[in-house]
C-alpha positions in Angstrom: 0.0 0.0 0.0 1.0 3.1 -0.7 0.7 6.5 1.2 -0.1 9.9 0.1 -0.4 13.0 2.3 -0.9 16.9 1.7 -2.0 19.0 5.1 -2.8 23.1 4.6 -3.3 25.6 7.5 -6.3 27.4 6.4 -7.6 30.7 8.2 -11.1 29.8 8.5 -13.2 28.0 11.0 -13.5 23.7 10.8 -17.5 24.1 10.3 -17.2 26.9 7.3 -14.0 24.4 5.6 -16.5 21.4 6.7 -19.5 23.0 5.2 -17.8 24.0 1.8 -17.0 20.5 1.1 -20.8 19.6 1.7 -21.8 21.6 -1.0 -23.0 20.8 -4.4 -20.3 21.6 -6.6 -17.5 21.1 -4.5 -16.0 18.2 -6.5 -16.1 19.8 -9.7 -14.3 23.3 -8.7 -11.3 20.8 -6.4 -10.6 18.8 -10.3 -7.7 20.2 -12.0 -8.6 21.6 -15.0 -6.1 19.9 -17.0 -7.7 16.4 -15.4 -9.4 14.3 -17.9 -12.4 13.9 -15.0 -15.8 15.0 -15.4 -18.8 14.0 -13.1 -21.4 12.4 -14.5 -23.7 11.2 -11.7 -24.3 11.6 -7.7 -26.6 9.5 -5.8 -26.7 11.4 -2.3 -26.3 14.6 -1.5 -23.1 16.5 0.3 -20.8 13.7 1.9 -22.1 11.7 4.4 -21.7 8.2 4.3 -23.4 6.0 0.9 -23.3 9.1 -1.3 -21.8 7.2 -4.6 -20.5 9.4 -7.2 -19.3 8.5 -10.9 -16.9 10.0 -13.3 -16.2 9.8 -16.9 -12.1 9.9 -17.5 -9.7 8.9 -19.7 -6.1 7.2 -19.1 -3.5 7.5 -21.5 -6.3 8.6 -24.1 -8.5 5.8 -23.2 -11.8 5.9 -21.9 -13.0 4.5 -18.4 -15.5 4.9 -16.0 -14.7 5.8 -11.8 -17.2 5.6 -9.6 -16.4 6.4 -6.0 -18.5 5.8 -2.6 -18.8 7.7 0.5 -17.9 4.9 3.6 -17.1 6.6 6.5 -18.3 10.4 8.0 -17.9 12.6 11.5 -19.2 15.5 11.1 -16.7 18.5 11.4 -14.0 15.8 11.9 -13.8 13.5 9.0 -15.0 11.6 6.0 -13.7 8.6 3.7 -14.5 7.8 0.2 -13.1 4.6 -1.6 -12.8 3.6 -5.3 -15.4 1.2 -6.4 -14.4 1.2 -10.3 -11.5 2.8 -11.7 -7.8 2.6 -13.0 -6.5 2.0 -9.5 -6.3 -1.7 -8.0 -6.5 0.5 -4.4 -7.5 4.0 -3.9 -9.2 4.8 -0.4 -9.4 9.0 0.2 -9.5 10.4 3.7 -10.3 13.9 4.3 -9.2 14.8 7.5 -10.1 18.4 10.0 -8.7 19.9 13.2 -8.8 23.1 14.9 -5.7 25.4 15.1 -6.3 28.4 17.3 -9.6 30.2 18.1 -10.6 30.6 13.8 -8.3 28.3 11.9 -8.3 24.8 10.3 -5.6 21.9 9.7 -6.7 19.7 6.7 -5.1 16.8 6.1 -5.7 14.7 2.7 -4.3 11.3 3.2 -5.2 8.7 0.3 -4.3 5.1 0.2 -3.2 3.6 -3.1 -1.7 1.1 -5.4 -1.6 0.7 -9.0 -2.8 -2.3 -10.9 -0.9 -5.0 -12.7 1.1 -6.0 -9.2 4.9 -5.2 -9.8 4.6 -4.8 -13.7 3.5 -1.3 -12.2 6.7 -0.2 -10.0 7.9 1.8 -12.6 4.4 4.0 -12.8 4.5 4.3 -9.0 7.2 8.0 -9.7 4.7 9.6 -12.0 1.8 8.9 -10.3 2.8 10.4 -7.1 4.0 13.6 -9.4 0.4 13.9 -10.4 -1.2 13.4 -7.0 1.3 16.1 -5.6 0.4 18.4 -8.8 -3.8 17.5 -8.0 -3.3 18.3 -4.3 -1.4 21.6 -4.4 -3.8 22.7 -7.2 -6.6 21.8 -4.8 -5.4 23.6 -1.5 -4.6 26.9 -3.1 -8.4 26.7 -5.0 -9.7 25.8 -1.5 -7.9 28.7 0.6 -8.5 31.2 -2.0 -12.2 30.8 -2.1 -12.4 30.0 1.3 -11.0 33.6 2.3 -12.3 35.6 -0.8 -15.6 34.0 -1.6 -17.1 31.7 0.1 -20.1 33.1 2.1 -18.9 36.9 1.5 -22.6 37.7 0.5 -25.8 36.7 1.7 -26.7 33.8 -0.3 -28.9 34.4 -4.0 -30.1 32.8 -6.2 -29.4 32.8 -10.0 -30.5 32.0 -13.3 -28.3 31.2 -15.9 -27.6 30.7 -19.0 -24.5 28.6 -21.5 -24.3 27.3 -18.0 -22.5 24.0 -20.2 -20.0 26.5 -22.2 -16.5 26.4 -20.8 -16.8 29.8 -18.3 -20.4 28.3 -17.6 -19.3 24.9 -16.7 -16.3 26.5 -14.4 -18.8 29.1 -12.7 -21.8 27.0 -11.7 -19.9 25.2 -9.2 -17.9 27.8 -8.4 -21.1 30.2 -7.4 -22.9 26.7 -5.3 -19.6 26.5 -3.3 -19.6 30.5 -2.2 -23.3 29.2 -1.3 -25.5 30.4 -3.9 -27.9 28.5 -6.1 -28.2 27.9 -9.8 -30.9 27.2 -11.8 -29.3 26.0 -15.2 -31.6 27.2 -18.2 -31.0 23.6 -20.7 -32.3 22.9 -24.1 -32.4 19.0 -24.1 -35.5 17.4 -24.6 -35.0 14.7 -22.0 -36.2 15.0 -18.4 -35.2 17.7 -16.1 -33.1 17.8 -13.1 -34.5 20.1 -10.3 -32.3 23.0 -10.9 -33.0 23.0 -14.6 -34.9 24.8 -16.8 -35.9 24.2 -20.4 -35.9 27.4 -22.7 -35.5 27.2 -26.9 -34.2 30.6 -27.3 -34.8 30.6 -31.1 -38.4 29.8 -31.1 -39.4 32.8 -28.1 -40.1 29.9 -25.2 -39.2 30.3 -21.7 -41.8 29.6 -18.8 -40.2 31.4 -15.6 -43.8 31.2 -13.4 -42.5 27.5 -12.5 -39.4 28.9 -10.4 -39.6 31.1 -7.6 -38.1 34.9 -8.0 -34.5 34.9 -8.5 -31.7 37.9 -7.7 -29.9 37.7 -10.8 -29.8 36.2 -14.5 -26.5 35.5 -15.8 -26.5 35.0 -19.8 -23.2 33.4 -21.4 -25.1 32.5 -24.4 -23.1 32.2 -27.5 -21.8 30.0 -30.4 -18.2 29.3 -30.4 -16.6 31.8 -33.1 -12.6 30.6 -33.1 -13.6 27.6 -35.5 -13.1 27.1 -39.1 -13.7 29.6 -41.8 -16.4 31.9 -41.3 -19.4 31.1 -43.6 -22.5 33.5 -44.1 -24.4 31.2 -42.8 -21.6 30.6 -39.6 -21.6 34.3 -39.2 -25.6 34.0 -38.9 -25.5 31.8 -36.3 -22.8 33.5 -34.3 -25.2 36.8 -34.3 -28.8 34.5 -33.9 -26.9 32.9 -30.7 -26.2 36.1 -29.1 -29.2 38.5 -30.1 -31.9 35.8 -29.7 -31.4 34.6 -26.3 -30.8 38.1 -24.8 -33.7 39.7 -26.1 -35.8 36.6 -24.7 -34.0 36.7 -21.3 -34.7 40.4 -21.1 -38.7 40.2 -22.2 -39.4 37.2 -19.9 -37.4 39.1 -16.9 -39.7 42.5 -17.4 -42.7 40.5 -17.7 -41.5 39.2 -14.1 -43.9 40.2 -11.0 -40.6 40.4 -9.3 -37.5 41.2 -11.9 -34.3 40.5 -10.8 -32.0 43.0 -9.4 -29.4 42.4 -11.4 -28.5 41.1 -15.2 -25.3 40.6 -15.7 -24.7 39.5 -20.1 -21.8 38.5 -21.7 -20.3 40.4 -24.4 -16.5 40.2 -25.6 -13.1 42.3 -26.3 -14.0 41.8 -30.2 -16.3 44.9 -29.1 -13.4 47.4 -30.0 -11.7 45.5 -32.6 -8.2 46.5 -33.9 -6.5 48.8 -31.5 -2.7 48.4 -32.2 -0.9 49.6 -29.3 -3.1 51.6 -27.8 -4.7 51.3 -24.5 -8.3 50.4 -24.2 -10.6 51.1 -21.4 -14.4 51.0 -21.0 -14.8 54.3 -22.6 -13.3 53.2 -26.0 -16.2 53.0 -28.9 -16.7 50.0 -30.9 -14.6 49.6 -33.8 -15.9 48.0 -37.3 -14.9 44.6 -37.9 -17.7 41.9 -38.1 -17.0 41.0 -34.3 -17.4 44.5 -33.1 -20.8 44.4 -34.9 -21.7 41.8 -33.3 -20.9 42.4 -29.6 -22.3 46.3 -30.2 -26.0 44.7 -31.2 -25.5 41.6 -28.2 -24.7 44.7 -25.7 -27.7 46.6 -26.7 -30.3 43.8 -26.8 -29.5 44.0 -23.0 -30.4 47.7 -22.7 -34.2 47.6 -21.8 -33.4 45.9 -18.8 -31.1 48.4 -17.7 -33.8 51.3 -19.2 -36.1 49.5 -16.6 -34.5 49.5 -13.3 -32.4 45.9 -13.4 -28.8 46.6 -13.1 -27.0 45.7 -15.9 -23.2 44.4 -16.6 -22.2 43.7 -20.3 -19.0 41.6 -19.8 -17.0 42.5 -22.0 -14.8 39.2 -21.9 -11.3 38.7 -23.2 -9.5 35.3 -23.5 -10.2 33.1 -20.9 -7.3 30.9 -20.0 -8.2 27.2 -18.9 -7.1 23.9 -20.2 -10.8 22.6 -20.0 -11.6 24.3 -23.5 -11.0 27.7 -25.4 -8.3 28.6 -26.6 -5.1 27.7 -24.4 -6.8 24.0 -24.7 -6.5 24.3 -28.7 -2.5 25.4 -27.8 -1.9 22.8 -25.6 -1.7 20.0 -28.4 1.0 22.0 -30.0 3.2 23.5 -27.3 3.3 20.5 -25.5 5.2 18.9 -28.2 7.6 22.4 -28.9 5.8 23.0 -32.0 4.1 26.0 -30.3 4.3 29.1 -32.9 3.7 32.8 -32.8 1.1 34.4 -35.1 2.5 36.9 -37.8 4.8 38.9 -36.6 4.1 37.9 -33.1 3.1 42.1 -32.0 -0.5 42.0 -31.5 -1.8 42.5 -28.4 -3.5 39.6 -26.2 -5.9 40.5 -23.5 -6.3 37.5 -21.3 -7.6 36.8 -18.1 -7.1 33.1 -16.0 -10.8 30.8 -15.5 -10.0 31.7 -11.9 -10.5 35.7 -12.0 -12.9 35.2 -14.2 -15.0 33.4 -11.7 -13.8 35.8 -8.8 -14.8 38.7 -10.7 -17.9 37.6 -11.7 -18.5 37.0 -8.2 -17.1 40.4 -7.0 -19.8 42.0 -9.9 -22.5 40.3 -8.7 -21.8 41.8 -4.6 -20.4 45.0 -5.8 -23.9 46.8 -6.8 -22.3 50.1 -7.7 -20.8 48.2 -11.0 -22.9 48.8 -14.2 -22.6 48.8 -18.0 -19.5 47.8 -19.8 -16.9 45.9 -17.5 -13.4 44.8 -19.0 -13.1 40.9 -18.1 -9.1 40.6 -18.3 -6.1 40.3 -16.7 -4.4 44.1 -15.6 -1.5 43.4 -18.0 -2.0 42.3 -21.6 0.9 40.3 -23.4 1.5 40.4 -27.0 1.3 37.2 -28.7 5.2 36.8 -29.2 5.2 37.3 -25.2 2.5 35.0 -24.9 4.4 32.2 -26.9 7.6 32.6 -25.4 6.0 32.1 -21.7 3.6 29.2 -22.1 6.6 27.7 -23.9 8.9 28.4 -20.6 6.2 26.8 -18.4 5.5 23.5 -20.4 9.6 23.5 -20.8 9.2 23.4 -24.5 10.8 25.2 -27.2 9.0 28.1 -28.8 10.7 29.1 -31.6 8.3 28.6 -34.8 5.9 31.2 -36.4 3.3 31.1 -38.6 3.3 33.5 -41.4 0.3 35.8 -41.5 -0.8 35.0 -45.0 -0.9 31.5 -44.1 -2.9 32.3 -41.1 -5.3 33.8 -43.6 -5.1 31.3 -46.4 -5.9 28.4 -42.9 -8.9 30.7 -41.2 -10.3 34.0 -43.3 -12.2 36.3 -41.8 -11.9 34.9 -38.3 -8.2 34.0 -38.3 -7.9 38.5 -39.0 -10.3 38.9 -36.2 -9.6 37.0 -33.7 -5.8 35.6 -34.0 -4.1 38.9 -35.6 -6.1 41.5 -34.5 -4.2 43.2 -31.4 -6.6 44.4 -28.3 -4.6 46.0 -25.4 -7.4 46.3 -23.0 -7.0 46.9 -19.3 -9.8 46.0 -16.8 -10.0 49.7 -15.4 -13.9 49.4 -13.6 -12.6 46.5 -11.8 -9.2 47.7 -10.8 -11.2 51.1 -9.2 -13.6 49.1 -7.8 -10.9 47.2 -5.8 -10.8 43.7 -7.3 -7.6 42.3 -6.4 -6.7 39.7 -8.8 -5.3 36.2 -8.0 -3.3 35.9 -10.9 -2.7 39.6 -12.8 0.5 38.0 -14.2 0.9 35.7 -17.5 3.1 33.1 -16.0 1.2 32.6 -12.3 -1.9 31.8 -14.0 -0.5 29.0 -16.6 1.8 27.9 -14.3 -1.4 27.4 -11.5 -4.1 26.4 -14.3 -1.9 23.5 -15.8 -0.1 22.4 -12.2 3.3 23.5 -13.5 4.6 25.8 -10.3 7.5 26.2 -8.9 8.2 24.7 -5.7 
């Protein structure tokens, strides 16, 4: 048997740290992003003893099934879960708390574990504990932060939400249920729905919102993926249909509301001011002319009645989210991670990023901060260009980074979307959240891979 152990001193009482884990959501925001895991299934609820669990994954780019049960609980003290299916012959999980001092917490993670095949495995046994140490450290520092910065900073809302399965969407649901709000998911499947869904078809004007009770807030990340292939007309259709439609529906069924929501916070994106150069961009900066800036300037303003009608509204005006799980630094990963990683053009124009994790924190901080309205910069305080950008994901996989590719092939490979969205150089700053006191977790380039694909340095 083998041994694993990773203990944190947290500044937070054992019931809050206790709680958190109790939560719905709490196993998907404690998975790495970079962890081929998702959660399929719970039977049970927080994680007393028989709640079962199961996970698709994949090992070595194969696909398997994990399913996990709850055997042991002590309330503020302990609890146990154990593999039931999975890649491991062994893997038992204890989650272990203790007070230190009048406010603070010692948790201890302590899992049990051996490989399969017998001693055909030794060899395995050096990466895998690489990875667990990676998986822990990545969980501890999600854990603190939101522990101290997050969790339970606000009286609790609730909120509806839509593109809740998109890649910020997927991140910010569980993120929101562990600071101890709920979600009510707005889904188009036709199959039957789970008790914090509801169904809504956008293109065809139906939403029912009499069957849930009054909510605080509507968030609306609705939007068709625009960074793939070569923009058709009819592409370019549905990229403006998937933005326009469900915002004007969200707005009309929230003023039809007995009670609206206070707040309406809708996504928008960088594209907004389109080709900038070198210059600095702030809120105040007018749209510019590209297809993209057309499109974000109509999406913005098919929020406006709501604001025209009391509800405080955000348009986020979202740069480029950094997260292995999807968007764009997963499409890089492929590349860099075998040094073929290359620079676009000439490598100058601006990228305005921002990490999955200040995304969600800001989010959060819009939602409490009620003096925030109208356009809001989602990125990071200091934009890289993309040369910069190469040369430091490169440094942090421990890769080379020394190819480019020219801009006319960039052209010839994408169009219209390749000059919008990979050459087109945006130097925005986040300046209403910087005044309003946001303090970033990760305002440089290098922090946030370096945390988001378990690469620091210790």
């Amino acid at each position: 048997m083998n041994l694993f152990t990773r203990k944190s001193y947290l500044p937070v009482p054992v019931a809050r740290v206790f709680a958190w884990h109790a939560r719905n959501g709490a196993i998907q925001r404690l998975t790495p992003p970079w962890a081929p895991l998702t959660l399929k299934w719970r039977q049970g609820k927080g994680v007393d003893k028989g709640v079962r669990v199961g996970f698709d994954m994949r090992v070595l780019g194969i696909p398997m099934i994990w399913e996990a049960e709850h055997i042991d609980f002590c309330n503020n003290r302990m609890f146990k879960d154990r593999q039931i299916k999975g890649p491991f012959s062994r893997w038992e999980h204890t989650h272990l708390f203790s007070p230190a001092g009048e406010d603070g917490t010692i948790m201890t993670d302590q899992v049990a574990y051996d490989l399969p095949m017998g001693r055909l495995s030794t060899p395995l046994y050096h990466f895998a504990r690489k990875e667990l140490v990676r998986m822990f450290d990545y969980r501890h520092r999600v854990l603190a932060h939101d522990l101290i910065h997050y969790a339970d900073q606000m009286p609790p809302i609730r909120i509806l939400m839509s593109g809740a399965s998109g890649s910020i969407g997927s991140a910010l649901v569980p993120f929101l249920r562990t600071c101890g709000h709920e979600v009510i998911r707005l889904v188009r499947h036709g199959g039957p729905l789970a008790e914090d869904e509801v169904f809504w078809d956008p293109y065809n004007g139906i939403l029912d919102l009499t069957s849930i009770d009054p909510v605080d807030a509507v968030i609306n990340l609705n939007g068709k993926d625009i960074s793939r292939g070569k923009w058709t007309a009819g592409q370019k259709q549905a990229i403006i249909d998937s933005r326009i439609q469900p915002t004007r529906l969200l707005v009309k069924k929230m003023l039809e509301m007995d009670q609206p929501p206070e707040v309406f916070v809708c996504a928008s994106a960088i594209g907004f001011y389109g080709e900038g150069a070198d210059a600095v961009i702030t809120e105040t900066n007018s749209a510019g002319t590209s297809f993209i800036s057309r499109v974000c300037h109509d999406w913005e303003q098919a929020s406006v009645p709501a604001q025209a009608a009391g509800i405080r509204t955000v348009q986020l005006r979202i740069g480029v989210v950094l997260t292995p799980a999807g968007g764009a630094l997963a499409r890089m990963l492929p590349a860099f991670a075998t040094g073929c990683g290359a620079r676009l053009g000439k490598g100058g124009q601006y990228m305005s990023w921002i990490s999955m994790d200040d995304t969600l924190g800001s989010m959060c901080h819009i939602l409490k901060n009620k003096g925030i309205t109208g356009p809001v910069n989602l990125t990071a305080p200091a934009p890289v260009t993309n040369q910069q950008f190469t040369r430091i994901l490169a440094k942090v996989l421990s890769r080379p980074g020394v190819f480019a590719i020219p801009e006319w092939i960039a052209t010839r490979l994408w169009g219209e979307m390749g000059r919008e969205t990979l050459l087109t150089s945006a130097r925005v700053v986040p300046e209403k959240l910087v005044k309003s006191r946001f303090a970033f977790q990760y305002p440089d380039l290098e922090g946030a891979l370096r945390h988001l694909l378990g690469r620091t340095e210790s």
